[in-house]
N, C-alpha and C positions, 0 to 999 in steps of 0.2 A: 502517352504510351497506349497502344493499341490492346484490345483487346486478348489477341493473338501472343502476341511478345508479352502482356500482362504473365500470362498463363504459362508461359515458355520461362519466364525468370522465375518463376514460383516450385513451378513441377517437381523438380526433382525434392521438395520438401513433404509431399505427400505419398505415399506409398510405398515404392520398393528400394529407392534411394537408401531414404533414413533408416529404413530400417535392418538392411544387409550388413553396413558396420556393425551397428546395435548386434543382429544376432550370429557377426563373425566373433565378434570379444566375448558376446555371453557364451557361445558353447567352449571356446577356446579357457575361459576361465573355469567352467562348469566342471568339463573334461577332464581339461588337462591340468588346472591352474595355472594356464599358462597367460602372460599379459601379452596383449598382441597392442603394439606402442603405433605412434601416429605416420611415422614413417612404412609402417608393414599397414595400415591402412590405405594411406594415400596410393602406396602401391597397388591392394586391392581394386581401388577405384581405377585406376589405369585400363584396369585389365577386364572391370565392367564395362567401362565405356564400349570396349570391342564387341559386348555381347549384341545380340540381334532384339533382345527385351530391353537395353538399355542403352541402345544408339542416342535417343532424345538427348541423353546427357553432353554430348558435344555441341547440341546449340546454343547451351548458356556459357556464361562466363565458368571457370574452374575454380575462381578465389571461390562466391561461396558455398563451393562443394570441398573447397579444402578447410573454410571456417566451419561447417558443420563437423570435419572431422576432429577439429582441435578443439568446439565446446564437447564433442564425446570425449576427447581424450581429456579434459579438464574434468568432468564426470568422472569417469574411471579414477583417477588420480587420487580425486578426493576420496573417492570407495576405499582404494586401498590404502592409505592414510588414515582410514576411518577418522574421516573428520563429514563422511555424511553416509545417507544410505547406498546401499545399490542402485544405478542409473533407471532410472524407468522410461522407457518410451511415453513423447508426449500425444495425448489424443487428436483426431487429428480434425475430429470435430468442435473440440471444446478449444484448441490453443490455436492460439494467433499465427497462420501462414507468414514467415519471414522468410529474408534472403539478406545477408549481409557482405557489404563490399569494403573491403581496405582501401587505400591509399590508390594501388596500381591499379586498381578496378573502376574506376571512376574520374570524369576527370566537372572540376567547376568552377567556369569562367563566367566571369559579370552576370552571376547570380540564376545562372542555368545549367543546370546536372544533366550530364552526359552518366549512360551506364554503360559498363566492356559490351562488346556488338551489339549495339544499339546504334542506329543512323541517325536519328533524329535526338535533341536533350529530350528530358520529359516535360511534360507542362503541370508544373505545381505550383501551386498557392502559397507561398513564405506565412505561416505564422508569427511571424514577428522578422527583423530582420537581424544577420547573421552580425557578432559585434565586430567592427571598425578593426583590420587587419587580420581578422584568424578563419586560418585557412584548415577547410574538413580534411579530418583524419580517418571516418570509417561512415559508411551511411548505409543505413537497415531500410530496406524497403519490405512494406507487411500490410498485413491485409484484415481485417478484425470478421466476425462472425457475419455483420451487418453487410460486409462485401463492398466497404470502404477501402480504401489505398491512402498509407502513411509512407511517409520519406523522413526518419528522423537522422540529422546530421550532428555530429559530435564535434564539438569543436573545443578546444583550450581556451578559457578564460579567468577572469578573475572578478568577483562581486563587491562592488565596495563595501565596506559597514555604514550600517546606519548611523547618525551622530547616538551617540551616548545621554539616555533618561534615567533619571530617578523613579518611573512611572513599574510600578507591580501590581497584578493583575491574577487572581484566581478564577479558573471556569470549573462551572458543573458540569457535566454532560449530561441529558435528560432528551425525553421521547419529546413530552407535552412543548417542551423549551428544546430547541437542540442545545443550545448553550446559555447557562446563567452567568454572569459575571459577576464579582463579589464588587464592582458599584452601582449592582442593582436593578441593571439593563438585564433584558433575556432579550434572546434571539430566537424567532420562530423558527418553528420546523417546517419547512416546506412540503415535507410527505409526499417527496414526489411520483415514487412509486403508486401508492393510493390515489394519487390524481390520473394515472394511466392504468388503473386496475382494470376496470372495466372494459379497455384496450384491450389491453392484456389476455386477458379473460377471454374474452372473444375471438384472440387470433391462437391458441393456442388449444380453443375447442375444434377452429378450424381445421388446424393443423391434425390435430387426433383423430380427424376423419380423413384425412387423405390416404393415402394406398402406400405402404411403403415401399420404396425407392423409385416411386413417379416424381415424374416434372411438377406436378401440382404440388405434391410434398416439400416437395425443395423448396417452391415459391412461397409458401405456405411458412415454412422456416425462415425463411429469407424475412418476411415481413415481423413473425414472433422477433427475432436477434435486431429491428430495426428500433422496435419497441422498448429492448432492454436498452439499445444502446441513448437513444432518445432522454430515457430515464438515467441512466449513468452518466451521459456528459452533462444535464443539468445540476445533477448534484454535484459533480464534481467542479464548476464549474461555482457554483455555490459557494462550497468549501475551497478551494482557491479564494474568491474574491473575503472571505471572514477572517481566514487563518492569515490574510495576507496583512488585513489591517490592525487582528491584534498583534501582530509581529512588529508593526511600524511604531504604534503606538505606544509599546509597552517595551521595558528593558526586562522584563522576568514575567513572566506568563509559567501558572502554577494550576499541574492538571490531577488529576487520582490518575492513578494505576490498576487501569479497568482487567478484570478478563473477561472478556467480550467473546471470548470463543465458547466459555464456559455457559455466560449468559444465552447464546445461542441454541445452547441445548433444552433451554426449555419453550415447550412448544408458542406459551400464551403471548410472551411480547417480541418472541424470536424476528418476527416479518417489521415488527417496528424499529426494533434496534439495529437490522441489516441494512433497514430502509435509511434511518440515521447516518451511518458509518462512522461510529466512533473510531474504528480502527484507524480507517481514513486521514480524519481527521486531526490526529495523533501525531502520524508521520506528517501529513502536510506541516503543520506548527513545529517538528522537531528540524526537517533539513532548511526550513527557512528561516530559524531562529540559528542555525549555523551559515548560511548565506549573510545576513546582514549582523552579524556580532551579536545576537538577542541568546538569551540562557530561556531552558523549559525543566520546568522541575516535575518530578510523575512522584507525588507522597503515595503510601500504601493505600491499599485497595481497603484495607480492615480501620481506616482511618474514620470511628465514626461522627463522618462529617455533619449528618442533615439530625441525629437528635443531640448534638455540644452545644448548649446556648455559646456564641460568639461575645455575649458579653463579660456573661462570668464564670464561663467553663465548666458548668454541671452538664454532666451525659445523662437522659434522660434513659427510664429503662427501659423499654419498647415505644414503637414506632414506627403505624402499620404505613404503607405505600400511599394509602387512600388521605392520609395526612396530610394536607399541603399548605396551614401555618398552625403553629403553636407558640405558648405561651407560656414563659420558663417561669420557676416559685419566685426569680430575682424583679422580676414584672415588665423582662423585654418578651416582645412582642413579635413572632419570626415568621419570616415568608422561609419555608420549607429550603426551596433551592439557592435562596438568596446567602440565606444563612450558612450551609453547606457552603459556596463559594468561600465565604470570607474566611471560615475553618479552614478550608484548603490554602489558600493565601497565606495566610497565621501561619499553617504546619510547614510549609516552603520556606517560607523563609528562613524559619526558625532554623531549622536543619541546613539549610545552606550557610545560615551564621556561625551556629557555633555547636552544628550536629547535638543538636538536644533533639529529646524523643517527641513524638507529634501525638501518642496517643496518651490524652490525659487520662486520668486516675479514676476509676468509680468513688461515686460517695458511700462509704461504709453505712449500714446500720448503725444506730447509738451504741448498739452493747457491744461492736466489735471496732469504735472509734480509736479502742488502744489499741489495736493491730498496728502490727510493720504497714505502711500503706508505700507501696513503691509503683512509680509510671513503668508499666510496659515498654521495652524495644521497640523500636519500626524500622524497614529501611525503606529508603527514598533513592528512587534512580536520577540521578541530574543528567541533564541532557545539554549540548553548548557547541560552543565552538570546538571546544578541546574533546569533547565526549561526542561528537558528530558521528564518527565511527562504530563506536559501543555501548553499551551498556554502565556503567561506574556505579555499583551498588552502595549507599553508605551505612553502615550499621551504627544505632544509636547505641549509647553506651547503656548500658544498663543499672 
């Protein structure tokens, strides 16, 4: 696809398009209260087309200027359902240029994509190939910051399960390790970010000097978004090939229940932990352990994992970060992250068995040994085949 046509199926997602629906419903609600539905839109858009600012819109296909108008009207929906916030217009710097085609917008024969007025197919590179009978039902073409061009195709299928293990499996997640496993293995961090700082660093000083809204600026960006990208598909790419093989390997894979948003807000390990992605890495292990039949258990986050001796359950009472093995009064002997893994492991299971509580008991003082001493509550989110969809909180009994 040519340059030209590139920019002509794109267009109408930047500037006055997207945003005249947007602000026909917003003053129409503001106003009036009134809902203005996808039908009195699409009408609107008819009657654009004829203006002399927004003839362009006749050279692309109609589908996806009538799917922009039905993801607004799925926005709106949800607004007034309050089941979310008020729609916001996406930036149109920071989000992903797309264009989405249904069924009648496209046509694909022996493995070459045709788009509505489009003379030639496109020439794309298959990432994999499309599975044995199933034919595209909707294809999004987009464009990312880096000024790459994606073709993703939707297609219906089905994932077999994995055979059925005995095999369970606790991670930590950690900076120095991105991942500990409770058999003892850790996984280095690749810090890929940090390995492109100085990149970084450099194209973004560049960048600060150029003139804004010159050509140089733009190229100038152009290269900063080439940088991040560089940095994001090796991680990601990363975290695919880890999360793919503890998923093979293991029938239960058992992780904490991080807040990573919360972690972020403090300034000192913020750039290391973003650079990690636990968040990432989270979701990757949860919709692939529902792809091939595998369970991922997330014990609470106050679960404390890295000062519980693993052998014989005393919580230690503080536990500074700089810690990284200790040595319990019972006389095992703990790699820091190691040990936390198999805590988390223990607490998984335990809970998935027979919802007993994960966070064991402090050791009293002698002189308050006769005290009630009762285990704390925890809940534990399970995540699976059946729980793929949501969240399933389980409350331990108290």
């Amino acid at each position: 696809m040519g340059s030209n046509q590139r920019r002509s199926q794109l267009r109408p997602w930047g500037g006055n398009l997207s945003r005249k629906p947007f602000q026909a419903r917003s003053e129409a609600w503001d106003r009036e209260q009134r809902r203005v539905n996808y039908a009195a839109a699409s009408a609107m858009l008819t009657a654009w087309k004829k203006t002399d600012d927004l003839t362009f819109l006749n050279e692309v296909s109609s589908v996806p200027l009538q799917q922009a108008l039905r993801h607004l009207q799925s926005a709106f929906a949800s607004f007034i359902a309050k089941r979310a916030r008020y729609p916001r217009f996406k930036c149109r710097k920071k989000s992903r240029a797309s264009a989405e085609y249904s069924r009648s917008a496209f046509r694909w024969r022996d493995g070459r994509l045709s788009l509505a007025k489009m003379v030639e197919p496109l020439n794309i590179v298959l990432s994999r190939p499309l599975p044995e009978g199933a034919e595209p039902s909707t294809v999004t073409v987009s464009r990312d910051a880096a000024g790459r061009w994606f073709v993703s195709i939707l297609v219906e299928t089905s994932v077999e399960h994995l055979p059925a293990t005995d095999n369970a499996l606790g991670v930590d997640a950690g900076i120095e390790s991105l991942a500990t496993l409770s058999t003892g293995e850790k996984i280095a961090n690749p810090r890929h970010e940090r390995r492109d700082r100085k990149r970084l660093a450099k194209a973004q000083r560049d960048l600060h000097r150029k003139a804004k809204g010159s050509n140089n600026r733009e190229k100038a960006s152009l290269k900063v978004a080439r940088i991040h990208a560089r940095i994001a598909d090796r991680r990601r790419d990363h975290l695919h090939k880890l999360t793919t093989r503890l998923v093979r390997e293991n029938q239960t894979v058992v992780i904490e229940d991080l807040n990573v948003s919360g972690m972020l807000g403090n300034g000192k390990p913020a750039r290391a932990i973003s650079d990690a992605s636990w968040s990432q890495f989270r979701s990757m292990l949860e919709y692939e352990a529902a792809w091939y039949g595998r369970e991922v258990i997330a014990v609470d986050r106050w679960l404390p994992s890295s000062k519980t001796c693993s052998v014989c359950g005393q919580v230690a009472d503080a536990m500074s970060l700089r810690v990284r093995s200790w040595v319990c009064t019972c006389g095992a002997d703990h790699d820091r992250d190691v040990n936390a893994a198999r805590n988390i492991l223990a607490a998984g299971l335990a809970v998935a068995a027979c919802g007993d509580g994960v966070r064991p008991a402090r050791r009293k003082p002698e002189r308050q040994l006769s005290a009630k001493q009762e285990t704390q509550p925890a809940r534990v989110g399970t995540y699976g085949l059946r729980a793929c969809r949501g969240r399933q909180w389980i409350a331990a009994p108290s």
